[in-house]
C-alpha positions in Angstrom: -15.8 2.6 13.2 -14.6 -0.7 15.2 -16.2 -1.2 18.9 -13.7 -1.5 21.6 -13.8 -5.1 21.7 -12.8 -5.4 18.3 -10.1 -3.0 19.0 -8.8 -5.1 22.0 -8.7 -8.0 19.7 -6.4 -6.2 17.2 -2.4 -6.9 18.1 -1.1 -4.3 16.4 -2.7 -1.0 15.6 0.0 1.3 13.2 -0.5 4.0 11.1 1.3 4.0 7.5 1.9 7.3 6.0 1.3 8.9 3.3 4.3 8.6 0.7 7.0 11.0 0.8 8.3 13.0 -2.6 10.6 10.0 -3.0 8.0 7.2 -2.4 5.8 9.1 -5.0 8.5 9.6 -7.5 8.9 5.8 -7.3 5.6 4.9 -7.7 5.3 7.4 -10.6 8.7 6.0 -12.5 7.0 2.5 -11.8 3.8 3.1 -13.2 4.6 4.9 -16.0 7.4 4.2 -17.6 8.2 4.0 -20.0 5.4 5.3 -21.8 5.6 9.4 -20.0 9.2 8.8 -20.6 8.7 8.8 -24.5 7.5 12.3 -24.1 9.8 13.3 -21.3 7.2 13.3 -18.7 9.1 13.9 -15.6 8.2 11.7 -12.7 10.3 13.9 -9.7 7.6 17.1 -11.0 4.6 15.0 -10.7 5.6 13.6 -7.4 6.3 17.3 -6.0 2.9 18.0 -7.1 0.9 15.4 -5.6 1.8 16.3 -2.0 -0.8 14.7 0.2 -1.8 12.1 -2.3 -1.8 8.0 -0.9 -0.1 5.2 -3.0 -4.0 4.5 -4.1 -4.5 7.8 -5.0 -1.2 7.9 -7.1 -2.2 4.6 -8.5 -5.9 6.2 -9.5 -3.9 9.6 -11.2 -1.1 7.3 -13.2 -4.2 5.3 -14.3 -6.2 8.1 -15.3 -2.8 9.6 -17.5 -2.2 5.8 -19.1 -5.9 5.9 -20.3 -5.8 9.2 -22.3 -3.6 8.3 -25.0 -5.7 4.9 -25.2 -8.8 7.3 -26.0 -7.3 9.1 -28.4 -6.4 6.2 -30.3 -9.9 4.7 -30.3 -11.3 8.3 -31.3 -9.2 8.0 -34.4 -10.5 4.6 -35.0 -14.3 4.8 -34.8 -15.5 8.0 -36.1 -18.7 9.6 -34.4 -21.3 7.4 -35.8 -19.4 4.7 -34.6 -17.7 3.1 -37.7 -14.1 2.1 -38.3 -11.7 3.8 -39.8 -9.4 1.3 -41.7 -6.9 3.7 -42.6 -6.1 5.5 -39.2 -2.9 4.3 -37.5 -3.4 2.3 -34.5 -0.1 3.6 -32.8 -1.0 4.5 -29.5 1.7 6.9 -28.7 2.9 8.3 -25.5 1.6 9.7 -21.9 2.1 13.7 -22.5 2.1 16.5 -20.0 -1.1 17.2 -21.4 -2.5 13.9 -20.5 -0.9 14.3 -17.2 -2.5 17.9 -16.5 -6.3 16.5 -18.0 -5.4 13.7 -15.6 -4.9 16.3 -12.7 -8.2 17.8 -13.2 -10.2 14.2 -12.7 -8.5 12.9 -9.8 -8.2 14.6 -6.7 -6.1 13.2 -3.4 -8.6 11.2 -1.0 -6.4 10.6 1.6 -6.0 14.0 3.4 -9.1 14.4 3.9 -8.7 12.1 6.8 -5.2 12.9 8.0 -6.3 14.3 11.2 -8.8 11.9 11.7 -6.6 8.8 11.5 -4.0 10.7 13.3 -6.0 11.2 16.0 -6.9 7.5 16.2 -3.2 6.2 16.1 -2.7 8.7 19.1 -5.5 7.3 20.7 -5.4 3.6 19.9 -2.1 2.9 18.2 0.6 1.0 19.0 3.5 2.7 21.5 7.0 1.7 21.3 
């Protein structure tokens, strides 16, 4: 929360959007590539799916699905005590749709949950043009 005389202080007050499909879509492609695209992970699907989701919260999920094939590798390296495995292969392999749903179930959109609230502010004290 900012006290009015903060605000008055501020020259320009504008709200940014959430990303669009297409903004999504590029930020997925970005991200990802071109390890999902190994395993034909398709970029356009996940962005139709994360409708509501901020560039951070994108960011956070593409993250979250570059990181699963990383821990499989290191669970075929060290076994459960802990101890190497010199003969396991250390390819790492791609992002699957696996790793992309597993992903899905950790990270959850932030944003909307304040949609209306920042709304409501940029009504109040944005910028009008």
């Amino acid at each position: 929360e900012l006290d009015m005389a903060m605000l008055r202080r501020l020259e320009k007050r504008i709200l940014v959007p959430l990303p669009d499909t297409e903004a999504r879509n590029a930020i997925f492609t970005h991200l990802l590539a071109p390890h999902a695209k190994e395993a034909n992970v398709d970029s356009l699907a996940l962005a139709n799916l994360t409708e509501g989701y901020s560039g951070a919260d994108a960011m956070i999920l593409s993250k979250e699905c570059a990181m699963r094939p990383l821990r499989r590798l290191l669970a075929q390296l060290e076994d459960d005590e802990g101890n190497s495995n010199p003969n396991a292969s250390t390819d790492m392999g791609p992002i699957t749709m696996e790793d992309v749903q597993a992903a899905f179930k950790s990270s959850k959109p932030s944003a909307r949950l304040y949609a209306e609230k920042y709304n409501q502010w940029s009504e109040e004290y944005g910028q009008m043009s």
